[in-house]
C-alpha positions as CSV (number, residue, x, y, z in Angstrom):
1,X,108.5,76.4,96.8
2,X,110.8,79.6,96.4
3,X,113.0,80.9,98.5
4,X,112.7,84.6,99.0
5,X,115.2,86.9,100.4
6,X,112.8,89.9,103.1
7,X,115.2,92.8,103.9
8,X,113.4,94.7,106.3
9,X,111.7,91.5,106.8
10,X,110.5,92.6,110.9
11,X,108.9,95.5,109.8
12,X,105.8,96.1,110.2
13,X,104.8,95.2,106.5
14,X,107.7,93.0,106.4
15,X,106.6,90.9,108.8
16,X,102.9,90.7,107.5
17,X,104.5,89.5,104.2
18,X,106.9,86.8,105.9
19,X,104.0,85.4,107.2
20,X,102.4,85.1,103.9
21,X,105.2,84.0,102.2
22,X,105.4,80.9,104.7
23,X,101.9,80.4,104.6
24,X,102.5,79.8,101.3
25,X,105.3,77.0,101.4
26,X,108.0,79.8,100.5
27,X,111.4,79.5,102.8
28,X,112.0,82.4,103.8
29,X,115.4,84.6,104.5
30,X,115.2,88.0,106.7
31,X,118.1,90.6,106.3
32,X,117.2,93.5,108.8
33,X,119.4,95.9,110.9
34,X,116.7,96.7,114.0
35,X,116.9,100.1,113.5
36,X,112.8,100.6,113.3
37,X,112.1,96.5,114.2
38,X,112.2,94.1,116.7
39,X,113.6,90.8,116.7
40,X,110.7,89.6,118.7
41,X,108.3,90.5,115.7
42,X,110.4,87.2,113.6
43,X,110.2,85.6,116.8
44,X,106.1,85.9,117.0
45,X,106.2,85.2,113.1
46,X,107.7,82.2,114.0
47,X,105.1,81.1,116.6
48,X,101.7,82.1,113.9
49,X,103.5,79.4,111.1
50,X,105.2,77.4,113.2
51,X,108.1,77.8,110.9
52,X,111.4,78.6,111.3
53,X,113.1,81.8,109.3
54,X,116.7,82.1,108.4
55,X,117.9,85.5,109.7
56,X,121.0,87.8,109.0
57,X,121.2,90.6,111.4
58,X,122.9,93.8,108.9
59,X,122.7,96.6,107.3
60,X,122.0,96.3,103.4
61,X,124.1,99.7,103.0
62,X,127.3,97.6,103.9
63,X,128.1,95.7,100.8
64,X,130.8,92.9,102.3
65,X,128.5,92.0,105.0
66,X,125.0,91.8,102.8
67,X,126.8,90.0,100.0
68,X,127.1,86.9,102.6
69,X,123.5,86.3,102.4
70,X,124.0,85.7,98.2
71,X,127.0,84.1,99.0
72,X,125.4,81.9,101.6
73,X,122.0,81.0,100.0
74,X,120.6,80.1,97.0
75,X,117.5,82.6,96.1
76,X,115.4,82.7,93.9
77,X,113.5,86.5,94.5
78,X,114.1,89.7,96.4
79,X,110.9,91.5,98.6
80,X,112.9,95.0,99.5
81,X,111.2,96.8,102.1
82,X,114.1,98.4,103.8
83,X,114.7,102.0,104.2
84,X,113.9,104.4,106.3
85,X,109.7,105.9,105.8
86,X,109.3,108.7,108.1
87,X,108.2,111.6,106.0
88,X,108.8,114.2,108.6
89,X,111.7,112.9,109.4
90,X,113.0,112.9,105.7
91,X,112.7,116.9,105.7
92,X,114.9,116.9,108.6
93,X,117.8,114.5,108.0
94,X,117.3,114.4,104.7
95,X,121.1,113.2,103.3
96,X,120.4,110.2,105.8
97,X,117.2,109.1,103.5
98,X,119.3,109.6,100.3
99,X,122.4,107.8,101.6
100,X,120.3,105.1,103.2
101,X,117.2,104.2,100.9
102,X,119.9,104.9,98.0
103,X,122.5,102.5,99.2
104,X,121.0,99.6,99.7
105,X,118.8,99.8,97.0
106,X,122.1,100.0,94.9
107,X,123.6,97.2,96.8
108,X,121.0,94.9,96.5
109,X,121.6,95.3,92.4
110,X,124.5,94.9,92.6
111,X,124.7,91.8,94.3
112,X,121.2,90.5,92.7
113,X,123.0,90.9,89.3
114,X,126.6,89.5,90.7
115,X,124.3,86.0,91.9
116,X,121.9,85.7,88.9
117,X,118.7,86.8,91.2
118,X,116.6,88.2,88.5
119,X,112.8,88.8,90.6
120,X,112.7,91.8,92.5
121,X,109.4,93.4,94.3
122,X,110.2,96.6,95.3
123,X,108.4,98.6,98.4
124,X,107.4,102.0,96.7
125,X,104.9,104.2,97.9
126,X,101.6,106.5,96.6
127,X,103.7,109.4,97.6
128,X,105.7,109.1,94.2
129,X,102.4,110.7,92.8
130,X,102.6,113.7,94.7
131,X,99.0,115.9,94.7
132,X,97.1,114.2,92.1
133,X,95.5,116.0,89.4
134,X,92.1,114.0,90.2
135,X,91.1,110.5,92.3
136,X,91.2,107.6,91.9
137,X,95.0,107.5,90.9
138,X,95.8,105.7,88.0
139,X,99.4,103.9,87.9
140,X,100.0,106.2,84.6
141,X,98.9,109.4,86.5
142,X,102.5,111.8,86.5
143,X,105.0,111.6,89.1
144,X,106.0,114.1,91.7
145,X,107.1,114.5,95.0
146,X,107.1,116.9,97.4
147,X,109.6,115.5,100.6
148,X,113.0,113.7,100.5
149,X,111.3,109.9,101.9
150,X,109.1,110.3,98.4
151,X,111.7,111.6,96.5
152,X,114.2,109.0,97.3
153,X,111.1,106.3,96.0
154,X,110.7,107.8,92.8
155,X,115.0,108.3,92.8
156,X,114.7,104.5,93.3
157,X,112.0,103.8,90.9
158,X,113.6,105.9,88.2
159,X,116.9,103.5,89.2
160,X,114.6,100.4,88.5
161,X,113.2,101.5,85.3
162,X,117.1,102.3,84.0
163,X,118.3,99.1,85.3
164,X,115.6,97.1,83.8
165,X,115.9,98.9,80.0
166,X,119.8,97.1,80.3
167,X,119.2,94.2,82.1
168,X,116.1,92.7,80.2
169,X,116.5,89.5,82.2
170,X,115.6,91.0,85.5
171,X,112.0,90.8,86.3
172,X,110.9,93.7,88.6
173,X,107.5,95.3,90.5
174,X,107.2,98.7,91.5
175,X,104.7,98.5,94.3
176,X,102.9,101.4,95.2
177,X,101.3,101.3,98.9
178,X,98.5,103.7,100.1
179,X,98.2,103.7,103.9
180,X,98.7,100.5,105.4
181,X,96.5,99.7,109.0
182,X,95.7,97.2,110.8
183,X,97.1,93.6,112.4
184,X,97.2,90.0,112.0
185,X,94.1,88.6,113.7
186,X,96.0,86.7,116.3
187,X,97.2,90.3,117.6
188,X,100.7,88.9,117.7
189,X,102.2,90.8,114.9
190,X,101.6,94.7,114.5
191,X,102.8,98.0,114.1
192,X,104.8,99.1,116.8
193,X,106.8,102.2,116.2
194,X,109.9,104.2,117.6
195,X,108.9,106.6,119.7
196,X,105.6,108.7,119.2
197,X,103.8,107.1,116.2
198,X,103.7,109.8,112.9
199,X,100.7,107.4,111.4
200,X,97.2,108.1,112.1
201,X,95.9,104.7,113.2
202,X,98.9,103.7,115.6
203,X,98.7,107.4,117.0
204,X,95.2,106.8,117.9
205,X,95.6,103.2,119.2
206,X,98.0,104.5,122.1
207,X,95.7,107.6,122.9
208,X,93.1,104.7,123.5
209,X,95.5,102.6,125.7
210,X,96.5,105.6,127.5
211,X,100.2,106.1,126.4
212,X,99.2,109.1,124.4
213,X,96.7,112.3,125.7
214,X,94.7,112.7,122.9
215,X,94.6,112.4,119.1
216,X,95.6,115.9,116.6
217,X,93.5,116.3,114.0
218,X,95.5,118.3,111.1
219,X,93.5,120.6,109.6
220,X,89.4,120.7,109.1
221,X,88.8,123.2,106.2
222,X,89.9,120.6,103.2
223,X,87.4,120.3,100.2
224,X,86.0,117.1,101.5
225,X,82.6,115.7,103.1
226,X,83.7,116.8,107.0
227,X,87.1,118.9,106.4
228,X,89.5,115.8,107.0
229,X,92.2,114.1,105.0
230,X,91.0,111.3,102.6
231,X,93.1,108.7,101.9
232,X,93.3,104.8,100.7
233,X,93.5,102.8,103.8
234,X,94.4,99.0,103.5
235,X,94.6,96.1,106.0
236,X,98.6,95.2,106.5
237,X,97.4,91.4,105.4
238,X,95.7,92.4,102.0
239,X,98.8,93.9,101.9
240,X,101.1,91.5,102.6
241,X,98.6,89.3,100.1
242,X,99.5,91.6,97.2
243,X,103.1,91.1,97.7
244,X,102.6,87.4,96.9
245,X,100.4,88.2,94.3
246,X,103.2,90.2,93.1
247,X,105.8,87.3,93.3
248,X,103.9,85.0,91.2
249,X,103.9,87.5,88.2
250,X,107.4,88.0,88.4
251,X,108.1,84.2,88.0
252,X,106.6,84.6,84.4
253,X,109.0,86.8,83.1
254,X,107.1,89.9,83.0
255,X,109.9,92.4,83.0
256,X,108.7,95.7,84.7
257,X,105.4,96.7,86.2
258,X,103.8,99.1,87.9
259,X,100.7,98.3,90.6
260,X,99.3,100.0,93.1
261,X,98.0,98.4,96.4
262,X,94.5,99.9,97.2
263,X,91.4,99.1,98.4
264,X,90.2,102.1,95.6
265,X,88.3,103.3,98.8
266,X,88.5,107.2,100.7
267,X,88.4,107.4,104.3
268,X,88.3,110.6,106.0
269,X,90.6,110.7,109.1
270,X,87.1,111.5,111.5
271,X,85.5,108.2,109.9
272,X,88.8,106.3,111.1
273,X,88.6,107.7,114.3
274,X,84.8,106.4,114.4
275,X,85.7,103.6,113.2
276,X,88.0,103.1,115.6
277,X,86.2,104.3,118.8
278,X,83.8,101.7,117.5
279,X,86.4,99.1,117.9
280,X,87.5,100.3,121.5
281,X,84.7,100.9,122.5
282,X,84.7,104.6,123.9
283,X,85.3,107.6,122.8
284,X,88.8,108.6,122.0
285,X,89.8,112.3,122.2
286,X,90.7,114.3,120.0
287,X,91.3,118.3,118.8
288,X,91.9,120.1,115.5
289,X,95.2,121.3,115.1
290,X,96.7,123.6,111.7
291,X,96.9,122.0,108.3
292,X,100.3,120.2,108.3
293,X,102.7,121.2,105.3
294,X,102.6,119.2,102.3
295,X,99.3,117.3,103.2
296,X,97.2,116.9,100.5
297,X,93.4,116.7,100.2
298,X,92.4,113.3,99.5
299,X,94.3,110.2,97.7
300,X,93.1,107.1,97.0
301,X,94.2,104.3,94.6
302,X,92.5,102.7,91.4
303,X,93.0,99.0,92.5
304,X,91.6,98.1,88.7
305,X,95.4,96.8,87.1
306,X,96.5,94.9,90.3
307,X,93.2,93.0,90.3
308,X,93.2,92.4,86.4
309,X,97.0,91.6,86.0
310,X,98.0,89.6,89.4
311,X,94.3,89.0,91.2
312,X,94.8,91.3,94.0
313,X,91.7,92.7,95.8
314,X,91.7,94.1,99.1
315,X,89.0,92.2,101.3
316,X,89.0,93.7,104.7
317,X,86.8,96.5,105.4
318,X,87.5,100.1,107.5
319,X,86.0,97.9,110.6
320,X,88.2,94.9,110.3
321,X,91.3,97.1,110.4
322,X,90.1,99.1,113.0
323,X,89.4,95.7,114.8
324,X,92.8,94.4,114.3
325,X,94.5,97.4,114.9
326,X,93.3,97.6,118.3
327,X,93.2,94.0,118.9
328,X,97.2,94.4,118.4
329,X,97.3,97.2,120.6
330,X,95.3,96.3,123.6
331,X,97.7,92.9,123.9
332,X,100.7,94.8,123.5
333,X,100.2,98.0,124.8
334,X,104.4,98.7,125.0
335,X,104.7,96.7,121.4
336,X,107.2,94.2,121.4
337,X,108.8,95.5,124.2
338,X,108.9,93.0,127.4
């Protein structure tokens, strides 16, 4: 048994992986801030393992109060999912992404260095490869991005890969996420964003509870089979799976490595939607609406190194999110709210 410091740990993700992580026999510590969370989300985590999590309510950007938790615990690995992750949002405010995604991502070395804790997984992103020059993506495929939330990834993998050349102790994943989806299958735990959602799946859930009036389709003249987005969709659990897969190749001393987290499977955004109104079981409306800026065609990840280095594969299918997703939704139509 480990014991494995979550920041952002009631996230959405986060709180998939906490529950793998205990699943496992890991002990688990959360640092989050509830800026984008819920308490209740640890609460419900909680309930599904019936295991209690140690939790520090702050901000990983203030040093004095997130170098308690080294001070106060013994760990043996970091899982850092928390930043901020709205890309729209990042073209707005975009200092606030640099000074928070930045910050703590600095903290957490310094303090990570300061108390000897040498395994780091770090939440990245397939944004860091910007338009790809073909598909499937390759983790050696060239970097670029085009918004500040995918800039400030590759700023913080860049950081990583530095940090790792001088500290050849340190043990560290890059993690590279495609388009998590999806639920736990109890429908306790889910994605339940701030206001109105800016991710496809959660965007349509509420149009099919009602909260939303119907679903905008950006764009329908890309170079694909019906004019839609393609992209790499995965179940929040594989997910969460490959973050444990993830874990037990940095106890081995691996130094730095790269994976993506993939099914290695396109979806257009119309097959979600049918997927979906297969799982709700009516139709769900919906209009086309201008291309967005910076959208890109289709992306979706060669799983092939994740599966040969660490044993992830993805197991759950376009129906099985689509399943979960609204399973989660039609419990909790407000989210976690009362």
């Amino acid at each position: 048994m480990k014991k494995i410091l979550v920041t952002g740990g009631a996230g959405y993700i986060g709180s998939h992986t906490v529950l793998a992580l205990l699943e496992k026999g890991h002990e688990v510590i959360i640092v989050d801030n509830f800026s984008n969370s819920n308490p209740e989300s640890i609460r419900r985590v909680e309930k599904i393992s019936g295991k209690k999590v140690k939790l520090y309510t702050c901000d990983c950007c203030n040093l004095d109060e997130f170098a308690t938790v080294f001070k106060e615990n013994k760990l043996d690995a970091v899982i850092h999912f928390a930043g901020l992750k709205a890309v729209g949002e990042s073209v707005s405010i975009p200092l606030k992404y640099y000074q928070n995604n930045l910050i703590s991502t600095l903290n957490l070395l310094e303090l990570m260095k300061q108390y000897h804790v040498y395994n780091l997984a770090f939440s990245s992103s397939a944004t860091v490869y910007g338009e790809p020059k073909s598909v499937p993506i390759f983790e050696d495929f060239d970097l670029h991005v085009s918004n500040p939330y995918g800039r400030t990834k590759l700023m913080i993998e860049d950081i990583l890969r530095d940090f790792s050349k001088v500290n050849p102790q340190f043990n560290i994943a890059l993690l590279r996420y495609f388009n998590p989806i999806g639920a736990h299958a109890s429908g306790l735990i889910g994605e339940d964003p701030n206001g109105i959602p800016n991710n496809l799946v959660p965007y349509i859930t509420q149009v099919a509870v009602g909260k939303l009036k119907e679903l905008g389709v950006f764009g329908n003249d890309y170079p694909t089979p019906d004019g839609t987005c393609i992209r790499d969709y995965i179940h929040v659990c594989d997910l969460a799976e490959g973050h444990v897969c993830a874990l037990d190749k940095l106890f081995t001393n691996c130094g730095l490595v790269t994976y993506n987290l993939g099914t290695g499977n396109g979806y257009s955004v119309l097959e979600v939607l049918r997927a979906m109104e297969k799982a709700v079981g009516k139709p769900i409306p919906y209009a086309f609406k201008p291309r967005r800026e910076g959208d890109i065609p289709a992306c979706f990840a060669s799983p092939e190194k994740a599966y040969k280095e660490i044993g992830f594969k993805a197991k759950y299918s376009i129906d099985d999110m689509a399943r979960d997703a609204w399973n989660w939704q039609k419990n909790n139509p407000q989210g976690y709210a009362k």
